[in-house]
Each structure stands twice: as structure tokens, then as C-alpha cells.
C-alpha positions in Angstrom: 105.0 126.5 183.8 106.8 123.1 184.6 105.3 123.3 188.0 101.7 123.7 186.5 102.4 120.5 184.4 103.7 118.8 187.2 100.9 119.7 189.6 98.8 118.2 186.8 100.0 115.0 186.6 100.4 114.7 190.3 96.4 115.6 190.8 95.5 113.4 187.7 96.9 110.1 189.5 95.3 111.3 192.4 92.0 111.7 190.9 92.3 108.3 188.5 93.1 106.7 192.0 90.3 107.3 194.0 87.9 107.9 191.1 88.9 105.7 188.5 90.2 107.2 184.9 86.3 106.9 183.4 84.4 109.2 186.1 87.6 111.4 186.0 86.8 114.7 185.1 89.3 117.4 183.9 87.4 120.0 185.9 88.0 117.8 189.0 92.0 117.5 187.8 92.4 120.9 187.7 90.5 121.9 190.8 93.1 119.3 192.2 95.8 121.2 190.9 94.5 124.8 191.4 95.3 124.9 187.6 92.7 126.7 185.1 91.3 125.6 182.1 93.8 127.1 180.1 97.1 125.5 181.6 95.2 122.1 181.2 94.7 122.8 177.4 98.1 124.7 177.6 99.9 121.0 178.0 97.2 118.5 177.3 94.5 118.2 174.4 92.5 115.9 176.4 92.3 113.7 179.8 93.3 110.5 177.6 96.4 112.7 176.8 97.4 113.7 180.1 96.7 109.7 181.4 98.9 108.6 178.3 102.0 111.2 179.7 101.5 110.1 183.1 101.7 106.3 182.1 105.0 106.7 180.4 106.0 108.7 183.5 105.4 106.2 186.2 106.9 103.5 183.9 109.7 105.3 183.6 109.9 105.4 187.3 109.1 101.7 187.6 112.0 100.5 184.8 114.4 102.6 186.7 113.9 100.9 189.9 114.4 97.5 188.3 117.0 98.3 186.4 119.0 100.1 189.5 118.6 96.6 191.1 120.7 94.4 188.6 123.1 97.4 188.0 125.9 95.9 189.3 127.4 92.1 188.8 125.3 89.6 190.5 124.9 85.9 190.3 121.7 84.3 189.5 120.2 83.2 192.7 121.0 87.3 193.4 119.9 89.1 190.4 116.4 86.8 190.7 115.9 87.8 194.2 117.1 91.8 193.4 114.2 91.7 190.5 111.1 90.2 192.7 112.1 92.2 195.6 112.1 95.6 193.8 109.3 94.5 191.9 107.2 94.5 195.3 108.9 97.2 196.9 107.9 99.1 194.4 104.2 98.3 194.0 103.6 98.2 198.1 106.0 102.1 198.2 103.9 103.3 194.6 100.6 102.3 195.3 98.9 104.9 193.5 101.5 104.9 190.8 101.3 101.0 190.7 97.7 100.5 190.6 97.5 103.3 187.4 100.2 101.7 185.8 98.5 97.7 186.3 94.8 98.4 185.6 94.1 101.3 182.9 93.8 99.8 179.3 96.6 99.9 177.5 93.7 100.1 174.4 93.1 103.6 175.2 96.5 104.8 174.1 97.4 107.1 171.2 100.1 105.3 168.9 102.8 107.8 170.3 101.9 106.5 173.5 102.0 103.0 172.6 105.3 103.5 170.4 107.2 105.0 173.3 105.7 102.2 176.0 107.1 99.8 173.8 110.8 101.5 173.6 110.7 101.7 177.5 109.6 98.6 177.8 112.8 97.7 175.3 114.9 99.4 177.3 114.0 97.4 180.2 115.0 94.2 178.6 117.7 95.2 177.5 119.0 96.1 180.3 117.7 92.9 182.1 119.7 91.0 178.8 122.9 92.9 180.2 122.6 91.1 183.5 121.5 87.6 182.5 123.2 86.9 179.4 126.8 86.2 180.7 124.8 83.7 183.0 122.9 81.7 180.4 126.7 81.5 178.4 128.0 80.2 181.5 125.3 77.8 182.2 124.3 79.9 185.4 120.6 80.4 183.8 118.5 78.0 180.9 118.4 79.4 178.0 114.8 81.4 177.4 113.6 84.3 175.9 113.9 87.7 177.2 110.4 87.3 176.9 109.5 84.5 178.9 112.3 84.5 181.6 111.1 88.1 182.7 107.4 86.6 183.0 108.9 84.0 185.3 109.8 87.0 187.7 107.3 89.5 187.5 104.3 87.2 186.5 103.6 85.6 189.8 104.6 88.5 192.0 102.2 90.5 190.0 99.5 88.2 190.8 100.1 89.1 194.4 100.7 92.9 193.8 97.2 92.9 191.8 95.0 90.8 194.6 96.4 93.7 197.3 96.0 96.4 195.2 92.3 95.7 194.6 91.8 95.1 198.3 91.2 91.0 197.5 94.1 90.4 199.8 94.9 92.2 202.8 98.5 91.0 202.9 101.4 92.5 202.3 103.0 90.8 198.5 106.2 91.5 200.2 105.4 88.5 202.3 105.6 86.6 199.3 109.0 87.4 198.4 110.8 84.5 199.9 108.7 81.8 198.1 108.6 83.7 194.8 112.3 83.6 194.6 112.7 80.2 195.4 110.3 79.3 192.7 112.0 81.3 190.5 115.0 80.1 191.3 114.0 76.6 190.7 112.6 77.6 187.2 114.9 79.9 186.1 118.3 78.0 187.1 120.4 75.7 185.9 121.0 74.2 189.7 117.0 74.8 190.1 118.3 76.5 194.1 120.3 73.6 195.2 
């Protein structure tokens, strides 16, 4: 039965990718899967439902990834560069993943949903606060919230992952990453990347 569910959510990011999570259909999701009407309703009382437990999956995913990247003792200038770079990576290997994750409302959600996003999302910054706060004692990194300093690393990258993922830009964000980390670095450091 795992592999029904699985098969699921693995035809329902297909589907919400090439047809958008609106004109989505659950007949067409479990055509997809080669799953009956049944097994849908068997793990999922509606398409919002199955979108909400594939969200929380690919987040999952995604917080690993950064997480795996500062998982080990880095200085500043490194632990900047590990975040960005992953954060592309990511997005360019996850396309599909990464385009369902940045662009469905997060309006849509059941509470559950929402509740457990938020924990994730906590998890993540906690785990980004493991990393950085030895360097803001030491004076590697200013003092800033959790809040804003993780804004300062994913907010402009995103900005290029977005324009590529809607087909606005052609280019790779990768191509990006060298400039993003300086200007991180700059921002985010006490030595600004001297």
C-alpha cells in the first residue's frame, strides 16, 4: 500500500507541474499513478490533501539538503557559500519539486499542514542557529535575527531560482552563485569579504 501512496504523490507533482494545482484533477492523478478511486480516497480526502502531504514532503527534502551543507564546522565566508550553493543546486536538480514548493499558495493549506510547515521550517533554523551562532559570539557574523540573516541568503538566490523556473530567464541561477556569495558575504560579515 506504501507503494500506491507513493506512486500518488509522485504522479500528483507530476500533474501540478505540467498542469498547474487548479486544473489538476484527481482522475488525471490517478490515471497517472494507475491507482483507482479507492486507493486515492484510501490515503487522501481530497486533492488539497494530497498537495498539502506532498508540500511537507518536498520541504522535507529541501531542509535536509541545507541542513547537510552546514553539518559540519565551517567558517563564515564557507557556511554562506555551502547555503547559496545548495540552495541552487537544489532548485536547478528539483525542478518539479522546486517549482511546487515556490509557487502554490501557502493559503490553501489545512492548519495541520500549516502547523507542521511551520515546525520544519523551525527545524531549519535551528539548525542554521547551530552553525552561525558561535560566529556572531566570535564576531565572525553581525548580530541579526535568524530571521533576517536567512533572508540575506536565500532571498536573492530565490529571485533567480523563480525568474528560471517560470521560463523569464533562460539561465542557469547557478551562474549566479559567485556574486550572490560575495554579496552575502559583504552583508552578512563582520570583515564584509575582505
Amino acid at each position: 500500500m506504501a507503494d500506491v501512496r507513493t506512486g500518488l504523490l509522485t504522479a500528483a507533482l507530476e500533474v501540478f507541474d505540467r498542469d498547474g494545482f487548479e486544473k489538476a484533477t484527481v482522475a488525471t492523478i490517478r490515471e497517472r499513478a494507475g491507482a483507482s478511486n479507492g486507493s486515492f480516497f484510501h490515503f487522501f480526502n481530497s486533492k488539497r490533501e494530497l498537495a498539502g502531504t506532498l508540500f511537507l514532503h518536498v520541504l522535507r527534502r529541501y531542509h535536509l539538503a541545507m541542513l547537510a551543507a552546514i553539518d559540519t564546522p565551517l567558517d563564515a565566508d564557507e557556511g554562506i557559500a555551502r547555503l547559496i550553493r545548495t540552495h541552487l543546486e537544489w532548485v536547478v536538480n528539483n525542478r518539479s519539486e522546486a517549482n511546487f514548493l515556490f509557487e502554490i499558495s501557502r493559503s490553501e493549506w489545512a492548519q495541520d499542514v500549516r502547523d507542521a510547515r511551520h515546525a520544519q521550517n523551525s527545524t531549519l533554523m535551528e539548525g542554521i542557529e547551530a552553525w552561525r551562532a558561535p560566529l556572531v559570539a566570535s564576531g565572525e557574523l553581525r548580530p541579526m535575527t535568524a530571521a533576517m540573516f536567512s533572508s540575506q541568503i536565500i532571498g536573492p538566490a530565490q529571485f533567480f531560482c523563480r525568474a528560471w523556473l517560470s521560463g523569464r530567464d533562460p539561465i542557469d541561477p547557478r551562474e549566479q552563485a559567485d556574486v550572490l556569495i560575495a554579496c552575502a558575504v559583504r552583508a552578512l560579515t563582520t570583515s564584509g569579504g575582505r
